[in-house]
MOPAC internal coordinates of N, CA, C and O (Angstrom, degrees):
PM7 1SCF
backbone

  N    0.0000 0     0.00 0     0.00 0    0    0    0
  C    1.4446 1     0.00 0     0.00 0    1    0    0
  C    1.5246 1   108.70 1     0.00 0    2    1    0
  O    1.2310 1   119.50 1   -44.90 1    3    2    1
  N    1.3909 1   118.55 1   135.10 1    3    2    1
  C    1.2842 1   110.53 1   166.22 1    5    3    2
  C    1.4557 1   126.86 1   -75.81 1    6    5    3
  O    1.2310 1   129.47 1   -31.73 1    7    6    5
  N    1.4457 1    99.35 1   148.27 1    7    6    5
  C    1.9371 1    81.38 1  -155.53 1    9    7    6
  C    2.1681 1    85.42 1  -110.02 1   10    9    7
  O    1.2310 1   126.69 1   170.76 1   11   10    9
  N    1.8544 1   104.73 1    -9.24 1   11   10    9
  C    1.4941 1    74.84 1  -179.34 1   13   11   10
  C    2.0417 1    86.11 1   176.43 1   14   13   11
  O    1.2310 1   142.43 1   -52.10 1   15   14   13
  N    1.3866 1    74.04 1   127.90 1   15   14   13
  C    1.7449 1   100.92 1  -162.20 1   17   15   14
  C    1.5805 1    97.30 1   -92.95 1   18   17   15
  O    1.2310 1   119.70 1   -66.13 1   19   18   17
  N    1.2266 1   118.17 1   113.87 1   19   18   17
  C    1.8206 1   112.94 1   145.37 1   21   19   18
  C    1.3833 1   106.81 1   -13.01 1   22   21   19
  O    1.2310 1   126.04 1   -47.00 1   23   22   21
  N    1.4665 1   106.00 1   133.00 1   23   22   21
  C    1.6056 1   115.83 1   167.93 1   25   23   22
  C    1.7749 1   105.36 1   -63.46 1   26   25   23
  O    1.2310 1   121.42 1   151.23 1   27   26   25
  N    1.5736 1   114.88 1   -28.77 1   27   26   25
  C    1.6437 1   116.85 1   171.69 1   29   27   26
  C    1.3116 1   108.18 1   -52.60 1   30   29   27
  O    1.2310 1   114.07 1   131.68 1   31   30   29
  N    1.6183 1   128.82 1   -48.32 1   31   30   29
  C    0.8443 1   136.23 1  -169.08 1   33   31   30
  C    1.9901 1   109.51 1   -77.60 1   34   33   31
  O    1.2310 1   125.45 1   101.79 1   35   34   33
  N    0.9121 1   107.13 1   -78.21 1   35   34   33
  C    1.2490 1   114.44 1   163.69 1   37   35   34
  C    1.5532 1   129.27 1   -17.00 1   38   37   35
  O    1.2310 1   118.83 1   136.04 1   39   38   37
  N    1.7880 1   119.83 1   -43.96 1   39   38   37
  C    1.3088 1   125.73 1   148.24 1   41   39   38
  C    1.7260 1   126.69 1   -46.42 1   42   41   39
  O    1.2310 1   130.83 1   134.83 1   43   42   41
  N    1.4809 1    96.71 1   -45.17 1   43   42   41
  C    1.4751 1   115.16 1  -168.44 1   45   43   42
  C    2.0223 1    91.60 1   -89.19 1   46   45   43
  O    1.2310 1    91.74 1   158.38 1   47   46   45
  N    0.3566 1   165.31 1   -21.62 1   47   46   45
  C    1.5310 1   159.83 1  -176.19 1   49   47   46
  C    1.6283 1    98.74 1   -89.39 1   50   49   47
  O    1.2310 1   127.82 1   112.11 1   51   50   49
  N    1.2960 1   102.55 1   -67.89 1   51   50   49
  C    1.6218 1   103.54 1  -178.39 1   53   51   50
  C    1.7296 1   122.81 1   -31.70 1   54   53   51
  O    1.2310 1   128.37 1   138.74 1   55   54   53
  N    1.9129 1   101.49 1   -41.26 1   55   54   53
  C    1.6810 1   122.03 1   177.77 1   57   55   54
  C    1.3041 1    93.84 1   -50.52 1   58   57   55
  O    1.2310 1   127.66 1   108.11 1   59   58   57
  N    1.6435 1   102.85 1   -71.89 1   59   58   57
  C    1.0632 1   110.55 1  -172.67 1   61   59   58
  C    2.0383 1   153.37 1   -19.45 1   62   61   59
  O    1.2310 1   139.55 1   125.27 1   63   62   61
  N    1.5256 1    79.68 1   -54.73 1   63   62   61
  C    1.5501 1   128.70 1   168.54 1   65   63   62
  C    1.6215 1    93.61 1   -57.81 1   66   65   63
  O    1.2310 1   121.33 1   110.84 1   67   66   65
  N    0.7945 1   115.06 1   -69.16 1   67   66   65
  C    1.7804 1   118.28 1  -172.70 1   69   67   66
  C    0.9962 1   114.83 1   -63.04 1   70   69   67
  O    1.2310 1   116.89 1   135.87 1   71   70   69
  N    1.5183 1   123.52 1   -44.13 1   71   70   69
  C    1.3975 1   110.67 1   169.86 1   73   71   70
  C    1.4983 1   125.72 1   -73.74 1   74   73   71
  O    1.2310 1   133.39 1   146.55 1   75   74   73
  N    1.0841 1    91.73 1   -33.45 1   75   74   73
  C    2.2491 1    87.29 1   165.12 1   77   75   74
  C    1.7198 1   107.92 1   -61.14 1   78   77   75
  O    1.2310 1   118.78 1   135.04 1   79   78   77
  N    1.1601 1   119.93 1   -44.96 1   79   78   77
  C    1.0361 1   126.65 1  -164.46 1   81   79   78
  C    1.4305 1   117.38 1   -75.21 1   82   81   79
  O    1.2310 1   119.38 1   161.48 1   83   82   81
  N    1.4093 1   118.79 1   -18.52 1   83   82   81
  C    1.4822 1   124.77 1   149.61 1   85   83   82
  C    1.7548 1   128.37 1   -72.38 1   86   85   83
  O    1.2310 1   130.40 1   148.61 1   87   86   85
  N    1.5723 1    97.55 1   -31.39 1   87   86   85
  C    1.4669 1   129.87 1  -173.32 1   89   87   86
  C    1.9063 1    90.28 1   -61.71 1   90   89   87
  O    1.2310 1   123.49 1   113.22 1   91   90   89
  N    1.8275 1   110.92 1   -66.78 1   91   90   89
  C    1.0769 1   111.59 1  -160.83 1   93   91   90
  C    2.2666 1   106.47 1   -82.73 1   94   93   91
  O    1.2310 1   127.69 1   173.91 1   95   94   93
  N    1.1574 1   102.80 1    -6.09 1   95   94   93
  C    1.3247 1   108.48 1  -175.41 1   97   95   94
  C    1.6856 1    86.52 1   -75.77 1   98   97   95
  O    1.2310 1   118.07 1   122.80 1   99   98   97
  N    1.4339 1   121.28 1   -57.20 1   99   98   97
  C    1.5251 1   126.57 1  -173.21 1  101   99   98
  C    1.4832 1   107.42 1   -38.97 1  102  101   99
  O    1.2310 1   118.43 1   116.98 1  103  102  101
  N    1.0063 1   120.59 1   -63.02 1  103  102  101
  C    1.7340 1   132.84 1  -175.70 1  105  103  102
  C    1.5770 1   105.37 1   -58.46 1  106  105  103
  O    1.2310 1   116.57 1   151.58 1  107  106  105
  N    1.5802 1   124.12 1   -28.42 1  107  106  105
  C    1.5118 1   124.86 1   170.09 1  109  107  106
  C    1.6571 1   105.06 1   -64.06 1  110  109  107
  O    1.2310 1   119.52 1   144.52 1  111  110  109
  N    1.7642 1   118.53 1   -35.48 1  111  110  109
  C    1.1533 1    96.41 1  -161.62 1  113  111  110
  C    1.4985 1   116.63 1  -104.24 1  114  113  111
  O    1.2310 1   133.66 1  -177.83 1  115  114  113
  N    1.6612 1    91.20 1     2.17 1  115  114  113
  C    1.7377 1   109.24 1   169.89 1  117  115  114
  C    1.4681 1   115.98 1   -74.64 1  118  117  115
  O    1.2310 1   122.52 1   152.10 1  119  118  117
  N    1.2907 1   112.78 1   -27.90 1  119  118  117
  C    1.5753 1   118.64 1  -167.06 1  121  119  118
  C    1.2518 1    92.23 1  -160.75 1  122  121  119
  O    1.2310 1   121.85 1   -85.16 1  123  122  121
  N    1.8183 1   114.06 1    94.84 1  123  122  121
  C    1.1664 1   107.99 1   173.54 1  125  123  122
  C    1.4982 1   115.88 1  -105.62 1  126  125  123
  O    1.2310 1   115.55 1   174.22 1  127  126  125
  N    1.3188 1   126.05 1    -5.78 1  127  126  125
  C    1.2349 1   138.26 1   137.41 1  129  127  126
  C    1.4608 1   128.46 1   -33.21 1  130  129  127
  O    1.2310 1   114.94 1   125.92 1  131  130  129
  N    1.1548 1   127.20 1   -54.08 1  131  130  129
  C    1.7670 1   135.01 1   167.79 1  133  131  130
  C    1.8173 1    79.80 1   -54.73 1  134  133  131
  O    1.2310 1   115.25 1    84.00 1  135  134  133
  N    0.9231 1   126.62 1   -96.00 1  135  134  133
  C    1.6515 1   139.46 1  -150.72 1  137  135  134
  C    1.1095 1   106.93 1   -43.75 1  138  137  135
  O    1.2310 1    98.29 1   129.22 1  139  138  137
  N    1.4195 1   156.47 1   -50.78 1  139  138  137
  C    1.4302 1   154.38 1   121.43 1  141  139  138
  C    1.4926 1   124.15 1     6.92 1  142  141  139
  O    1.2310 1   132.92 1   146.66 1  143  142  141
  N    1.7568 1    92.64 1   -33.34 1  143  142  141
  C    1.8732 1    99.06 1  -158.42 1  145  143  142
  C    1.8531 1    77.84 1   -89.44 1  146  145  143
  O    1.2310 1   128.35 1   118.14 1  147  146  145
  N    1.2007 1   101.52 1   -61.86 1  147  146  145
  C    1.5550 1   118.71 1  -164.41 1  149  147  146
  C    1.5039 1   120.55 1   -56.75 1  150  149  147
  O    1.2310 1   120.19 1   152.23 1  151  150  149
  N    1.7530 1   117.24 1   -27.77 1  151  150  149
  C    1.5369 1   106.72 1  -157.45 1  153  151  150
  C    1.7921 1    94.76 1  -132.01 1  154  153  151
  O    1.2310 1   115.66 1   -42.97 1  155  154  153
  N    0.9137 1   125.84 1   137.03 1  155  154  153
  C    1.6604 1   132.93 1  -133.14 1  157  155  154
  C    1.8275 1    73.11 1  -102.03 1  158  157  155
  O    1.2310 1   121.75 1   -38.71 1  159  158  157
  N    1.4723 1   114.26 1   141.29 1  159  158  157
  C    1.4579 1   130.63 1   167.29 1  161  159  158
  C    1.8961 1   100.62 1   -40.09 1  162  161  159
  O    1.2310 1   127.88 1   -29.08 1  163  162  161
  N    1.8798 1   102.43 1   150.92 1  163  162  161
  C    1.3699 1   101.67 1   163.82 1  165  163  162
  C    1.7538 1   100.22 1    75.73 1  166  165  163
  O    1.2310 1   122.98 1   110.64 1  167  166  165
  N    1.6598 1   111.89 1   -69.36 1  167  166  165
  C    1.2785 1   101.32 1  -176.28 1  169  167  166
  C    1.6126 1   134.59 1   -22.20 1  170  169  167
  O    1.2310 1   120.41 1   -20.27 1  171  170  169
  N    1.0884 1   116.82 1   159.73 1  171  170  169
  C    1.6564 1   114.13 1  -160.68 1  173  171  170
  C    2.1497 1    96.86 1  -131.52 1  174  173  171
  O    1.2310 1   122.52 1   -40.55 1  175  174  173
  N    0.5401 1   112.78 1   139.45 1  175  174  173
  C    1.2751 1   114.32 1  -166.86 1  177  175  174
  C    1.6464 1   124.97 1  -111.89 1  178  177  175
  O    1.2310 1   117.65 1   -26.41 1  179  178  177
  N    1.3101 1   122.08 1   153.59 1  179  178  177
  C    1.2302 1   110.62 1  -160.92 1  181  179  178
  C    1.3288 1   125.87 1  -145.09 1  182  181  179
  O    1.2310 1   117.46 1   -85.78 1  183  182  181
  N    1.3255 1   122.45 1    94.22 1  183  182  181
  C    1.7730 1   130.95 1  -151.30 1  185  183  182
  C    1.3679 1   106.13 1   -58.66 1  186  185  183
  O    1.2310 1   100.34 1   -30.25 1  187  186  185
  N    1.1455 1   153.22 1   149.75 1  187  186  185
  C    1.4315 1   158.42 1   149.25 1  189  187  186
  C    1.2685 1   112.65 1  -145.33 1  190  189  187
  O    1.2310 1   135.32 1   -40.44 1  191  190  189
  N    1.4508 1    87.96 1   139.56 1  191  190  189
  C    1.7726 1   113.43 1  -156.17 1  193  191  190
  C    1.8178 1   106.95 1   -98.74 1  194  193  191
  O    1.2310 1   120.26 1   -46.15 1  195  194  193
  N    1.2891 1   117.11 1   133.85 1  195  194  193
  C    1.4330 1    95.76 1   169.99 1  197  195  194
  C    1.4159 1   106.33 1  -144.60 1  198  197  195
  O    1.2310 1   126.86 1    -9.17 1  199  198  197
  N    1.3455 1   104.42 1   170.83 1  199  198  197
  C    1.6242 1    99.70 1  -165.92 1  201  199  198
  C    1.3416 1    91.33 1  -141.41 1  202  201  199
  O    1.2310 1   116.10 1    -4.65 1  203  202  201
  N    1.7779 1   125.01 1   175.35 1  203  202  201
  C    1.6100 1   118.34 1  -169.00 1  205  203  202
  C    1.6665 1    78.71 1  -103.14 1  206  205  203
  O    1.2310 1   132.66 1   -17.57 1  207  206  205
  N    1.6682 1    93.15 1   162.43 1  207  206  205
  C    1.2620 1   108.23 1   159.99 1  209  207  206
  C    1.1768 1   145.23 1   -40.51 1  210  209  207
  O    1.2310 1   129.10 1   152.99 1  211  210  209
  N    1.5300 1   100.07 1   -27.01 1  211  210  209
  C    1.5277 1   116.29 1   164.35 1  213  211  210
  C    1.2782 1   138.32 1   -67.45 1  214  213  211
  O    1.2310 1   128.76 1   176.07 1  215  214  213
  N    1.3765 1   100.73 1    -3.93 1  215  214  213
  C    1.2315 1   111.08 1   170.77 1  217  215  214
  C    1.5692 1   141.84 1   -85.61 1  218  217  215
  O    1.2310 1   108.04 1   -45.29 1  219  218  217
  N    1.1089 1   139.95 1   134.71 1  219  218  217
  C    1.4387 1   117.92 1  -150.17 1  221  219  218
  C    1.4795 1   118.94 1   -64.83 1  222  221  219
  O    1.2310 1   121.06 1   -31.01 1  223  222  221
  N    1.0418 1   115.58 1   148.99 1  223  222  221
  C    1.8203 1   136.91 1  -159.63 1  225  223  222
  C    1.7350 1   105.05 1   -50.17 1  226  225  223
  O    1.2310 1   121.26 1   150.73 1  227  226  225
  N    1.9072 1   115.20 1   -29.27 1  227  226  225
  C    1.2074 1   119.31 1  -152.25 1  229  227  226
  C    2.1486 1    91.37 1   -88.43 1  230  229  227
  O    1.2310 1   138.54 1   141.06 1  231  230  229
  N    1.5084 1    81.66 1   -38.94 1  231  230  229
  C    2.2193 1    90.79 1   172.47 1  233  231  230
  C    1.4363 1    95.20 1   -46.98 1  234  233  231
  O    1.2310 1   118.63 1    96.90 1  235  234  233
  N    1.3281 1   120.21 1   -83.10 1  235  234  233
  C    1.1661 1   138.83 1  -167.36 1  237  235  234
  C    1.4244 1   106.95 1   -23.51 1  238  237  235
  O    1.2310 1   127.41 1   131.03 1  239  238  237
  N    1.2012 1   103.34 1   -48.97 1  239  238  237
  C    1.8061 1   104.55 1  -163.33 1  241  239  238
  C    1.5862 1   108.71 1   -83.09 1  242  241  239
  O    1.2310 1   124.48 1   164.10 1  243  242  241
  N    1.4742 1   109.01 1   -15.90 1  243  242  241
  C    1.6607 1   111.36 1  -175.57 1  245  243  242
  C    1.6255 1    95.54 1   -99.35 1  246  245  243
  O    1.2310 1   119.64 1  -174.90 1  247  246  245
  N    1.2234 1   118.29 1     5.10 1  247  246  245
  C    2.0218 1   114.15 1  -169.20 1  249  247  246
  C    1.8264 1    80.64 1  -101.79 1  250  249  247
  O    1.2310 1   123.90 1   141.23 1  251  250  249
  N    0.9667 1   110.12 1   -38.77 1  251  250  249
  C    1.4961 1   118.62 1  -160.52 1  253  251  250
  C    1.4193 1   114.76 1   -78.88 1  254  253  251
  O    1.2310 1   116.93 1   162.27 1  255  254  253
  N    1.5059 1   123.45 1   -17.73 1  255  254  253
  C    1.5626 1   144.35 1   161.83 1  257  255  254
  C    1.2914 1   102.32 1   -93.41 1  258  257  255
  O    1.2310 1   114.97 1   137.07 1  259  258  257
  N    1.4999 1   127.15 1   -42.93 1  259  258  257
  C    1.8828 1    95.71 1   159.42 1  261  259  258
  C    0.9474 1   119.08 1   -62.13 1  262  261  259
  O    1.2310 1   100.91 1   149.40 1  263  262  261
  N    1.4048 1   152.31 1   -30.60 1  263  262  261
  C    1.3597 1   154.41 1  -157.84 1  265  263  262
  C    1.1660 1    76.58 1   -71.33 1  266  265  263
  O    1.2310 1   114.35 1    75.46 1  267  266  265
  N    1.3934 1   128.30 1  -104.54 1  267  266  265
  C    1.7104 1   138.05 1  -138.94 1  269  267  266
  C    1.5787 1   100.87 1   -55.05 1  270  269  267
  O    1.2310 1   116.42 1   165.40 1  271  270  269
  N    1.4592 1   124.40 1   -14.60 1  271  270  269
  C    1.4093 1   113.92 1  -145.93 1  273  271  270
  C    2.1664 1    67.01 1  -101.24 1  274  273  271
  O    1.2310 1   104.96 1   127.16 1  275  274  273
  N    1.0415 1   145.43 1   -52.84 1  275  274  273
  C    1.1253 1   152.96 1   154.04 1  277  275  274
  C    1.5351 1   133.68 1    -7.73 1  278  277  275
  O    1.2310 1   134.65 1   116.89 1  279  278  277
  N    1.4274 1    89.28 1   -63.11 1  279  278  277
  C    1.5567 1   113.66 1   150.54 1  281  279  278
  C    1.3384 1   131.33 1   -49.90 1  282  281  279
  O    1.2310 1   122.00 1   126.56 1  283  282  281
  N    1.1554 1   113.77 1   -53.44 1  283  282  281
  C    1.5188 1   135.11 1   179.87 1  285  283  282
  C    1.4256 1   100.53 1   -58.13 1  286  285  283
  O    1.2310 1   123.24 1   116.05 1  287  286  285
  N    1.6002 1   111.38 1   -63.95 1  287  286  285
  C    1.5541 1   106.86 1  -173.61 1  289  287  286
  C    1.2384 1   135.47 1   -49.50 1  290  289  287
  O    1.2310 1   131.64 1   127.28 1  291  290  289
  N    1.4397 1    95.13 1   -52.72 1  291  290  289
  C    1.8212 1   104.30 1   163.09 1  293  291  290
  C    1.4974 1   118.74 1   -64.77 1  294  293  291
  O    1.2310 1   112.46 1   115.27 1  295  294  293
  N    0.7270 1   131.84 1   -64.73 1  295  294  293
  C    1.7576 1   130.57 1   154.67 1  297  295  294
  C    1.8852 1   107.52 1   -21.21 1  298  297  295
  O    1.2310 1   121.38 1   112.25 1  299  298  297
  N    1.0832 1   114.96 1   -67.75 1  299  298  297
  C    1.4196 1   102.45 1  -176.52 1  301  299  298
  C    1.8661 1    99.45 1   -60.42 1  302  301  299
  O    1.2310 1   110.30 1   144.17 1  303  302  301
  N    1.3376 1   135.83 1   -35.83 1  303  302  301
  C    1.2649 1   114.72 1  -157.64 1  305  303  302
  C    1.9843 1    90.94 1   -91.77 1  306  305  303
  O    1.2310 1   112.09 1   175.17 1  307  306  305
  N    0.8195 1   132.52 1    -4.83 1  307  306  305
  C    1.3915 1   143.99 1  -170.61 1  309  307  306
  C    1.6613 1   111.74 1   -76.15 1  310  309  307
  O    1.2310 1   121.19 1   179.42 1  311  310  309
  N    1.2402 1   115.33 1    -0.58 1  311  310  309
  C    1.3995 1   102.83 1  -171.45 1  313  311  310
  C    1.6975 1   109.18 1   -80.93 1  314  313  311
  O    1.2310 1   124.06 1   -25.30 1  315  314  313
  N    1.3144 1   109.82 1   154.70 1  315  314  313
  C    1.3559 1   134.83 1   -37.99 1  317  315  314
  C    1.2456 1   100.66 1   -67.61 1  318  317  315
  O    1.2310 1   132.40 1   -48.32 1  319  318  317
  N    1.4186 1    93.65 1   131.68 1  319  318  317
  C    1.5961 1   124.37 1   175.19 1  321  319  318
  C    1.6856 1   106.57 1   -38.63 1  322  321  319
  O    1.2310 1   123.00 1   -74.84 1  323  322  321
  N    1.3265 1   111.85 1   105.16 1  323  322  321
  C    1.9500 1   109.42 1   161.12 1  325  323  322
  C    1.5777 1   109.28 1   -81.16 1  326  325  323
  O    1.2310 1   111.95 1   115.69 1  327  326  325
  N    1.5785 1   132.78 1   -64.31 1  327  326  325
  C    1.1600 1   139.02 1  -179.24 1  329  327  326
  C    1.6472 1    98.90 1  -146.76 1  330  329  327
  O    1.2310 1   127.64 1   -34.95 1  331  330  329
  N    1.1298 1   102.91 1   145.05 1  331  330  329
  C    1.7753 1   114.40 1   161.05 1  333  331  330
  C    1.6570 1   104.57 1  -107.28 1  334  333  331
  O    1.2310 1   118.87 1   -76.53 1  335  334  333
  N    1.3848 1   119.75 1   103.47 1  335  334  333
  C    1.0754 1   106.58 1   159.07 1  337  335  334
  C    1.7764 1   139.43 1   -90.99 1  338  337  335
  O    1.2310 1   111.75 1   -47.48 1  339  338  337
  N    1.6114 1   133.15 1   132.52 1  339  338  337
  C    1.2051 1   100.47 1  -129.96 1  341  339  338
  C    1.8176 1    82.97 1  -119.99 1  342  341  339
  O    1.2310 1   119.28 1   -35.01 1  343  342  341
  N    1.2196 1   118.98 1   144.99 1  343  342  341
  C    1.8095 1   130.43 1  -162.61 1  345  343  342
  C    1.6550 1   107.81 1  -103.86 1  346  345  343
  O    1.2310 1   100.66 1  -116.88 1  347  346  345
  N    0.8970 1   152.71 1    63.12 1  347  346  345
  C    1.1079 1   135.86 1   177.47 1  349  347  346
  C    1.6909 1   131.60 1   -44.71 1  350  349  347
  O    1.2310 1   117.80 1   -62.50 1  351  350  349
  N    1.3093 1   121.80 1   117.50 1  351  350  349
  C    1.5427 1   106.49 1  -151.53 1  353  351  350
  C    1.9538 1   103.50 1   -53.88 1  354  353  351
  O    1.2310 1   116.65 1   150.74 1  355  354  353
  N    1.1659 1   123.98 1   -29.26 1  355  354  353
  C    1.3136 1   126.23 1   170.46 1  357  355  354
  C    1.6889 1   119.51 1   -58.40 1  358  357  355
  O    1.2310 1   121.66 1   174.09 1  359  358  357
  N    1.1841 1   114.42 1    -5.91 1  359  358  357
  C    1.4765 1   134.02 1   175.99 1  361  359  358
  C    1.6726 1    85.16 1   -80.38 1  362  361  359
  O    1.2310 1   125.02 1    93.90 1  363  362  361
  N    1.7834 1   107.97 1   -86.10 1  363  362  361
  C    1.5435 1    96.92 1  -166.58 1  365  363  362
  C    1.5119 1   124.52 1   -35.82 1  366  365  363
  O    1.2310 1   121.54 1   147.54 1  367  366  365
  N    1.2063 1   114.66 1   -32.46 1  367  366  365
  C    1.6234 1   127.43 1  -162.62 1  369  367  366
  C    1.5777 1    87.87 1   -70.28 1  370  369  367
  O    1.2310 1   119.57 1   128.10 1  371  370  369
  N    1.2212 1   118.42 1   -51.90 1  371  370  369
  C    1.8288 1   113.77 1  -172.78 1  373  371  370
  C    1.9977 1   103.53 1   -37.54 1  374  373  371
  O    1.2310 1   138.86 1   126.85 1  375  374  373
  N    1.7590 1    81.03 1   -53.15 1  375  374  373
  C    2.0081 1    96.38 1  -169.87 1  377  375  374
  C    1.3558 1   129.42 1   -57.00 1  378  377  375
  O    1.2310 1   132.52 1   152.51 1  379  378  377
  N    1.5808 1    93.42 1   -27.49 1  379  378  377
  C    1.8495 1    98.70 1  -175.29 1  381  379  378
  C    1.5789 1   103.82 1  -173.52 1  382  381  379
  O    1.2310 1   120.13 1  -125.85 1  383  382  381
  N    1.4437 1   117.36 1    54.15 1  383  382  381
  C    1.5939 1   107.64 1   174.41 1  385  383  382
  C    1.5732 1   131.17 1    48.69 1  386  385  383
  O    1.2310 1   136.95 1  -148.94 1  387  386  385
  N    1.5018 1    84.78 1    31.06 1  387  386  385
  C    1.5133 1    91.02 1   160.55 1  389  387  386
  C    1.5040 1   128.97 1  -116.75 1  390  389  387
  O    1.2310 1   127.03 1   -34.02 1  391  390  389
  N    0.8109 1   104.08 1   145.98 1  391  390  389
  C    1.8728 1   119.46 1  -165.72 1  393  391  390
  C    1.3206 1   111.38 1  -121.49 1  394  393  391
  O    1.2310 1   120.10 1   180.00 1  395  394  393

């Protein structure tokens, strides 16, 4: 678990966070039928970013501190946990050309 993010980091994740989170709120209100079928009531949901291996080691390691730093947040505001539902950014890309 990360116990404590650079405020550099922490600015840039937070952007981040919001813009997926408008990105994947958009696709709830385009097709809210798929999302109903797929994401259990109450549940709280959870963006994760991934990149191919090919990508350089320093991406990797800052995609991989949003994840947990991501994780953590929703999880701490989640108590008691109903469902975590979990988004893979290659999920949105299926929904609407996002990558």
């Amino acid at each position: 678990m990360v116990t404590s993010v650079s405020e550099h980091y922490s600015k840039r994740f937070t952007d981040l966070f919001h813009v997926l989170g408008e990105e994947f709120d958009r696709h709830v209100i385009e097709d809210p039928d798929f999302f109903s079928a797929c994401i259990p009531p109450k549940a709280h949901t959870i963006v994760q970013l991934e990149v191919p291996e090919s990508v350089n080691l320093r991406l990797r390691r800052e995609v991989s501190l949003f994840n947990q730093w991501a994780r953590d947040l929703v999880l701490k505001q989640s108590e008691p946990v109903v469902a975590v539902f979990k988004v893979d950014s290659h999920v949105l890309g299926r929904l609407g050309g996002y990558q």
